[in-house]
C-alpha positions in Angstrom: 116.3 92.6 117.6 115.0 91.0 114.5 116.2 90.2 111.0 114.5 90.6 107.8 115.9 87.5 105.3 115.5 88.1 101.5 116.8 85.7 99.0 116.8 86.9 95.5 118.6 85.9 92.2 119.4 88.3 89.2 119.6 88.5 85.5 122.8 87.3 84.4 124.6 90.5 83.6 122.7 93.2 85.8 125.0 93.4 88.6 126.5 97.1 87.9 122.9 98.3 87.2 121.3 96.9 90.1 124.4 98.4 92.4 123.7 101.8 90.6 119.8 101.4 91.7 120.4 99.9 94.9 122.9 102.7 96.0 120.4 105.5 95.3 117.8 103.4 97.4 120.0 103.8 100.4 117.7 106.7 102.4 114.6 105.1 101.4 115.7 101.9 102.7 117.7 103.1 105.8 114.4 105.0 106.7 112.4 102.0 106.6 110.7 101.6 110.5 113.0 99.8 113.0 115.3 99.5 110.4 119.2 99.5 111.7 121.5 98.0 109.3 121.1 96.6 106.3 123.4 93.9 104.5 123.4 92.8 100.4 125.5 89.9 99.5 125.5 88.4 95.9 127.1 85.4 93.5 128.2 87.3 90.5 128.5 83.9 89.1 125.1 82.5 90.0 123.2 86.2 90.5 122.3 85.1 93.8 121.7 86.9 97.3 120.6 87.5 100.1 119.4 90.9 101.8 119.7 90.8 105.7 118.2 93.8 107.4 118.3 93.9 111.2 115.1 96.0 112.6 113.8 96.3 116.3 110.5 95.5 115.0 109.0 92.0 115.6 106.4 92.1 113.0 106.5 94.4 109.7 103.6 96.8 109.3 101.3 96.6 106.2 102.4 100.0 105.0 106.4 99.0 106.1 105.4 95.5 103.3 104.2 98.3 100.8 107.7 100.3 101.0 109.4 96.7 101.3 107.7 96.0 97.6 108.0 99.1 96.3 111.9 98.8 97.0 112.1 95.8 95.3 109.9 96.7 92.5 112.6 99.2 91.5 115.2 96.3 90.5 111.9 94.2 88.5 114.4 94.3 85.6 116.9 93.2 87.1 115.7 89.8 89.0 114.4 86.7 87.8 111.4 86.9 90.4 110.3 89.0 92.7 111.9 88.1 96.3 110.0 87.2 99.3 111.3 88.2 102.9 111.6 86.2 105.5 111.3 87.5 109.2 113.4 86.2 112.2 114.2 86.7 116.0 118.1 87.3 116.2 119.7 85.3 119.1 123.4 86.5 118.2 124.8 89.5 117.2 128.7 89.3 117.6 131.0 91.6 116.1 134.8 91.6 116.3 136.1 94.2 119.1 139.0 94.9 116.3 136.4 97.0 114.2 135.7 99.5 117.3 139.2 99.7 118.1 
């Protein structure tokens, strides 16, 4: 498995807009290839994040980058820049065995 790492920062003040956007993003970015989850976590304070997406693909396609970009393009107004992902091999995966209880 592999992880897809994007740091981003906001526009102070965007937060409820960018949820709005991001939320009606969800098919076009759960259909992304190899895709299997995918993980936004944000400062309100500072308007920084991080996207994590984990995807059984080792290396991301040149058509995959141009839906990757075209994702973000969709929150332009919203960020400061536009974000660059990161790609990494995942050597843990742990989850609680409370949550498939």
């Amino acid at each position: 498995m592999y992880a897809r790492i994007t740091p981003y920062k906001m526009k102070p003040g965007s937060k409820a807009a960018a949820i709005k956007v991001m939320k009606g993003l969800k098919k076009k970015i759960l259909a992304l290839p190899g895709q299997q989850q995918f993980l936004n976590v944000m400062n309100d304070e500072t308007g920084t994040g991080y996207v994590v997406s984990t995807t059984t693909l080792s290396e991301v396609s040149e058509e995959t980058q141009a839906k990757i970009k075209a994702l973000w393009a969709e929150f332009s107004e919203f960020l400061v820049e536009q974000p660059h992902p990161q790609s990494f091999e995942v050597i843990a995966d742990w989850e609680h065995a409370a949550a498939h209880a």
